[in-house]
ROMI-295039 format. One record per residue: residue in one letter; x, y, z of N, C-alpha, C, O in turn. Coordinates in steps of 0.1 Angstrom, whole numbers, plus 5000, padded with zeros to 4 digits. Layout:
! residues N
aXYZXYZXYZXYZ ...
//
This chain:
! residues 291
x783559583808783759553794783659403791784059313799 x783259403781783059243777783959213765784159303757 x784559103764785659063753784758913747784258833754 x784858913737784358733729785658703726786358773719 x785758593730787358483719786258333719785758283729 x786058313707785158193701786458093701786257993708 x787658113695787958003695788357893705787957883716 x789457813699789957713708791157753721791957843722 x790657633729791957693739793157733738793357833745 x794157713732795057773730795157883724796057963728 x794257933711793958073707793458143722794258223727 x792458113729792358223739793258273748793158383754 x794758133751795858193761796758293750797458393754 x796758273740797658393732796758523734797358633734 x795758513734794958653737794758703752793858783754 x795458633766794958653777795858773780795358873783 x797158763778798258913775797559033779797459093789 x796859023761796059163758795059163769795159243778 x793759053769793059083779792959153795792059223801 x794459093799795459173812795659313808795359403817 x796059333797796359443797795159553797795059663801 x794459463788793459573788792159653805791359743807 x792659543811791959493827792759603833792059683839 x793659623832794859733839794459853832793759933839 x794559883822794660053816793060073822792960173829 x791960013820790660053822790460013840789560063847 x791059963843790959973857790159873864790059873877 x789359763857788059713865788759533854789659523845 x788059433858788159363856787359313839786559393834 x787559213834786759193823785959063821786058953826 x785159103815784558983812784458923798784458983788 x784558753800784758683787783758613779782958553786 x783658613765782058583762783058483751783758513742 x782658333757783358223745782458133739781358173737 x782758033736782357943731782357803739782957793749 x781657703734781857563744782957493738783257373740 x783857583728785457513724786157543736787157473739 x785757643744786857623755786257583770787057573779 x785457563771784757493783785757423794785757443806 x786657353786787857293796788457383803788657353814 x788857523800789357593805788857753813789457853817 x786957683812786857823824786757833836786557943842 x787157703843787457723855788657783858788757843869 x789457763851790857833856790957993855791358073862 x789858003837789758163840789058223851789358333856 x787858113857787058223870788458253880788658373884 x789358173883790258203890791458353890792158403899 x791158373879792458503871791958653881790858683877 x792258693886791758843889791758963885791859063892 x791758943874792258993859790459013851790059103844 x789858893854788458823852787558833859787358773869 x786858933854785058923865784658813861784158753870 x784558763852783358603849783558583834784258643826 x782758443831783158363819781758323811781058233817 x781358373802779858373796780358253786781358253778 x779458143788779858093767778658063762777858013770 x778458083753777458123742776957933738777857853733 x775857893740775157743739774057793726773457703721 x773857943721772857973719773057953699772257963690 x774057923698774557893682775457783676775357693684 x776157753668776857693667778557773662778457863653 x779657733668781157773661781457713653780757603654 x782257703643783357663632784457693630784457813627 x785557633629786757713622786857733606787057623601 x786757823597786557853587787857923581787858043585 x788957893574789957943566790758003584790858113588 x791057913588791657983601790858043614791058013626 x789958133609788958213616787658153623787358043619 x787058203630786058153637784558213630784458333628 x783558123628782758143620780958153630780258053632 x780758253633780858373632782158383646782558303655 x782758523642783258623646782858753651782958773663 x782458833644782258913649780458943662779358983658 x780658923669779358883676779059003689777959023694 x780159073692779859173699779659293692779759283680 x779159413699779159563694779959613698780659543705 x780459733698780759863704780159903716778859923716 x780959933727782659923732783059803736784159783740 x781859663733782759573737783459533719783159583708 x784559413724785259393716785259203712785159103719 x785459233701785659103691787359013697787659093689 x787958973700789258923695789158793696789958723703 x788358753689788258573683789158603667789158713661 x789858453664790558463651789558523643788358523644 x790358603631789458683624790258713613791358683612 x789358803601790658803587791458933591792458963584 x791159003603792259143602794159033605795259053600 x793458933616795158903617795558813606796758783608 x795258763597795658693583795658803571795658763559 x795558933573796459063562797658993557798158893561 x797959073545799759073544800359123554801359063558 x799959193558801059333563800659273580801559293588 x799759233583799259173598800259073606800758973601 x800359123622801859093629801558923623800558903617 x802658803626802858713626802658663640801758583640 x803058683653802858613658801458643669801358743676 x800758563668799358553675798858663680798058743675 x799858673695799958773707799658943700798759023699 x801158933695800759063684800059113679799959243679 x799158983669798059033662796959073670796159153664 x796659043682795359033691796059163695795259263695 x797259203699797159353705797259483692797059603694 x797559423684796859523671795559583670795159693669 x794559423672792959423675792559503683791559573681 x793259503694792859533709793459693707792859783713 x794259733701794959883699795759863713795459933722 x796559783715797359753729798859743718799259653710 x799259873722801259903714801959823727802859753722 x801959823735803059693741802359673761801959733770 x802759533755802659473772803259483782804459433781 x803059523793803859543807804559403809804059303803 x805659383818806059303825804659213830804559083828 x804159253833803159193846801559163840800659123846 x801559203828800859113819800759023810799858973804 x802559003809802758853803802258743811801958633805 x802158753821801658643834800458623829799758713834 x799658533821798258503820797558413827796458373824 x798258373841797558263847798458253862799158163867 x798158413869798958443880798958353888799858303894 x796958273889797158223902797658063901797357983911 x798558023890799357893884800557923888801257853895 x800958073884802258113892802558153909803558143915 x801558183911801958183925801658043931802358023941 x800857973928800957803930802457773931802957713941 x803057813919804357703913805257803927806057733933 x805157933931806158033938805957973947806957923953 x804657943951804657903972805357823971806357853978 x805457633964805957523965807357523961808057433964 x807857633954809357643948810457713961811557683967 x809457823961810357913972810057933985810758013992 x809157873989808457894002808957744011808457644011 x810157774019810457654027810057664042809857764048 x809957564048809757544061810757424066811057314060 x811157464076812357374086811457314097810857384105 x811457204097810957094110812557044118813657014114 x811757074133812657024140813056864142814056814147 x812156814137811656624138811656554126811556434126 x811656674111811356574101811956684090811856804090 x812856554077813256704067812856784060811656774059 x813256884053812956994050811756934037811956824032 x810856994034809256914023810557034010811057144012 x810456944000810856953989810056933975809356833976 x809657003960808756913955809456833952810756853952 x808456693947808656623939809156633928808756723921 x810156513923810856513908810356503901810556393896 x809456593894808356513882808956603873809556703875 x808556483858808356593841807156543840806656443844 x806556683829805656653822805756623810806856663806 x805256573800805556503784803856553783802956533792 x803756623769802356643765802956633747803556713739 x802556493745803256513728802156523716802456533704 x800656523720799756543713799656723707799756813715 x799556743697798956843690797656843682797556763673 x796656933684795556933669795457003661794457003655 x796757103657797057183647798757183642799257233632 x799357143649800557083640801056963639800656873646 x802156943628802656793630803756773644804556853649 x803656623647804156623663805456533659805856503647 x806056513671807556403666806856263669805856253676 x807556133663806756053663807156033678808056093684 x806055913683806255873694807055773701807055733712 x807855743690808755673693810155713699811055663704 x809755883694811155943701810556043720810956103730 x809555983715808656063730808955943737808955993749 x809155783739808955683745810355713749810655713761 x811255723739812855693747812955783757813355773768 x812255923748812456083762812356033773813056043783 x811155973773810155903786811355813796811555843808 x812055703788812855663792813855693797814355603803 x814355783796815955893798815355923813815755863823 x814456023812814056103825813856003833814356013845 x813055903830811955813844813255763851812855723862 x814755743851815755723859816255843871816855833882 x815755963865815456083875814156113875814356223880 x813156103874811956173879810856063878810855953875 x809856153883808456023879808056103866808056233867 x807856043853807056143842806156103843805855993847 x805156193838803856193834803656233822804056343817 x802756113816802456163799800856213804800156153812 x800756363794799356393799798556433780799056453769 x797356453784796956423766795356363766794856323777 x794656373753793756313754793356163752792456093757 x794256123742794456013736794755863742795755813738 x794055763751794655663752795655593746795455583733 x796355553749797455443744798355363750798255363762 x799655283741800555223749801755333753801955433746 x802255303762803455363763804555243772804155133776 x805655303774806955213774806555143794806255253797 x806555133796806055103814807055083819807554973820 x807955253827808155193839807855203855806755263855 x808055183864807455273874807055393881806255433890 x808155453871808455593874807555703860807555823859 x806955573851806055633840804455653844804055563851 x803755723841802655753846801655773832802155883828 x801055753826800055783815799055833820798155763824 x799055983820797656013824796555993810795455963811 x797156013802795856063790794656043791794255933791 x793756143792792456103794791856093807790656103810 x792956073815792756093828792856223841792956203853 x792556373830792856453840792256563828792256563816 x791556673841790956793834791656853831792856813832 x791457013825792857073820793057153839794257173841 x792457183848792557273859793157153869793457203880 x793457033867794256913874795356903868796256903876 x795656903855796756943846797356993848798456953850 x796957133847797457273853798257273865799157363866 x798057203873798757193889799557073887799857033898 x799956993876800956933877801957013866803156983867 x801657073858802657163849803457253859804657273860 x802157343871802957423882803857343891804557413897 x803957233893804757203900806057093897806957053904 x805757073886806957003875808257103873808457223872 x809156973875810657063873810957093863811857173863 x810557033848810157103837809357043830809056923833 x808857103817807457023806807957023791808157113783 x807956943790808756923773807056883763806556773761 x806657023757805356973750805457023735806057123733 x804856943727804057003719803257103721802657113731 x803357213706802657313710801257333707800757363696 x800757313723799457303727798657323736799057203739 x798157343741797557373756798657343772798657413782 x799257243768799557193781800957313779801557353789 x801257343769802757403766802557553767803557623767 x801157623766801057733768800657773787800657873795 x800257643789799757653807801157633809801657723816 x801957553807803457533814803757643818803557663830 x804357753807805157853802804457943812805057973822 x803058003811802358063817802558033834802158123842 x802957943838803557863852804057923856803957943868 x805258013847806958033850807857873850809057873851 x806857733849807657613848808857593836808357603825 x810057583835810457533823809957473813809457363811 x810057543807809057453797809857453779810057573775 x810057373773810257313760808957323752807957313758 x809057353737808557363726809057243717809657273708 x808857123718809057003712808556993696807456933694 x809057013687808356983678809156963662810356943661 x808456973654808656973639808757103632809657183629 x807257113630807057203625807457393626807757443637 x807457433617807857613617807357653626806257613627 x807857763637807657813649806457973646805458023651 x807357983636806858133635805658183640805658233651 x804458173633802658223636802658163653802158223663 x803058073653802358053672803658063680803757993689 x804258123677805858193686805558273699805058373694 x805658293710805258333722806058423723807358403722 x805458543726806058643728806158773740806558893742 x805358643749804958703764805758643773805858703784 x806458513773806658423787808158363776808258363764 x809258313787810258233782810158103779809258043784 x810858033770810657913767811857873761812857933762 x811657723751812857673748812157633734810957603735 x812957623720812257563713813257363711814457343713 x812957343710814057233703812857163693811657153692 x814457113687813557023675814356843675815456803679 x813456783670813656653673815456553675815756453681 x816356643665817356603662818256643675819256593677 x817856733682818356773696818156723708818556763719 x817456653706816456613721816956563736816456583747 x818856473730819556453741819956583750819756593762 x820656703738820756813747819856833757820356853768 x818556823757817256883760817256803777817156853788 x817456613772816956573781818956563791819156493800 x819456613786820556633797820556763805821156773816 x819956873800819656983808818756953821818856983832 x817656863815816956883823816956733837816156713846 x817956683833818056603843819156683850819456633860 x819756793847820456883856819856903867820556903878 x818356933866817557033875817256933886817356953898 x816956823881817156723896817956703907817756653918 x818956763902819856813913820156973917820657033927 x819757013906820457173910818757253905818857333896 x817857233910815957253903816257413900816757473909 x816057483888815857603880813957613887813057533885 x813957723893812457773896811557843880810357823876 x812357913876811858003867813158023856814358003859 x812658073841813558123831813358273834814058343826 x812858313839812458433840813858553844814558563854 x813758643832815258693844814558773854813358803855 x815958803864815358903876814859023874813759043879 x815359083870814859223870812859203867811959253873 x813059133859811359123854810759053868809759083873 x811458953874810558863884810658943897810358893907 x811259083897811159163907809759263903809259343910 x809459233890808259313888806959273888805859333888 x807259143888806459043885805859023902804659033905 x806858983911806458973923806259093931805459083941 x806659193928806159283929804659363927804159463932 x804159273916802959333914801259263925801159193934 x800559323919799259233926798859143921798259073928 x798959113909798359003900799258983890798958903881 
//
């Protein structure tokens, strides 16, 4: 079976759910037919086992058009359309993303074990979290204290960055942060600050979200790879949560007037490190499964 999602990266991780799911009921793996909006992100999909292969279409041009992807509808019957489209902007059509694409897809609810849209990020983050080894000659390998900070968005408004510089500041006395993003700029310099922006693909990214003791982002790519980690991960923001509300993986939302709470939890974890939000019962299903 073949699936198209034209749009942008983060529209295609709200639709990887369904995609899982649909990989499972039909038994065989799928294939994805995109666009060069997500190009940053098909190497991580060849990785998914979930994924026979990643086609993107050079043969036309994309747009975003009143929300939707212009064209859309580009496959036939039995393969399937779920790039943005007017069925999920109805009245009566779910609100949050995930939803609407398993409406599309005729998918009434997700297993445990297909909320995981990026297994092999999670078992990355499982080996290095839970997997210890004892030397007789040298101490036990621990990860590293890092946060991630991703405060760029290209579809909502972000908090200014002047409250992202103090965050920066709070943590870098426990951890090393890294600011990650596309955008060059200044930021506050301490040693323990790192500015990647610009300096890392999203599949290098990805392996510093898995192994981060938590990710405080804007909701955007780096905030849907976190979550998808099982990493802690924060929803930083302003703006109304509702339409891009996640409804597969745990998270946190906060909003700017809270941010101390946020950054006193999470200098908790430097001493006492949270692996996962995940409750047990599910992460026994989760590990439990093949993918």
């Amino acid at each position: 079976m073949k699936i198209s999602h034209l749009g942008k990266n983060g529209d295609l991780v709200y639709a990887l759910p369904v995609i899982k799911a649909l990989a499972r009921i039909r038994g065989e793996p799928i294939t994805i037919f995109t666009s060069p909006l997500c190009y940053q992100i098909v190497p991580l999909l060849w990785e998914q086992p979930y994924i026979k292969d990643v086609e993107i279409d050079y043969s036309r041009s994309y747009k975003i058009k009143d929300n939707c992807i212009d064209p859309w509808n580009v496959l036939e019957y039995p393969d399937l359309n779920l790039s943005p489209q007017p069925a999920m902007y109805r009245p009566s059509s779910p609100r949050p993303y995930t939803h609407a694409y398993m409406e599309i897809a005729g998918i009434e609810t997700l297993e445990i074990k297909d909320r995981i849209a990026f297994p092999t990020l999670w078992n990355h983050r499982q080996w290095y979290w839970e997997h210890k080894v004892e030397y007789a000659d040298k101490p036990t390998w621990t990860p590293p204290k890092t946060v991630v900070l991703a405060p760029e968005s290209e579809s909502l408004k972000t908090v200014p960055n002047q409250l992202w510089d103090e965050i920066s500041i709070s943590l870098s006395y426990h951890y090393d942060v890294y600011i990650v993003g596309q955008q060059r700029g200044s930021w506050s310099y301490r040693n323990t600050i790192h500015d990647l922006r610009g300096l890392t693909t999203v599949s290098s990214m990805a392996r510093l979200l898995a192994e981060a003791h938590a990710v405080i982002s804007s909701p955007s790519l780096p905030f849907h790879i976190a979550r998808h980690c099982g990493t802690p991960t924060f929803a930083f923001c302003i703006t109304s949560f509702e339409r891009f509300n996640p409804i597969d993986t745990p998270f946190k939302y906060v909003v700017p007037e809270n941010w101390k709470p946020m950054v006193d939890e999470i200098i908790s974890f430097a001493e006492k490190p949270v692996t996962t939000w995940w409750k047990k019962r599910d992460l026994d299903i989760i590990l439990n499964s093949s993918s």
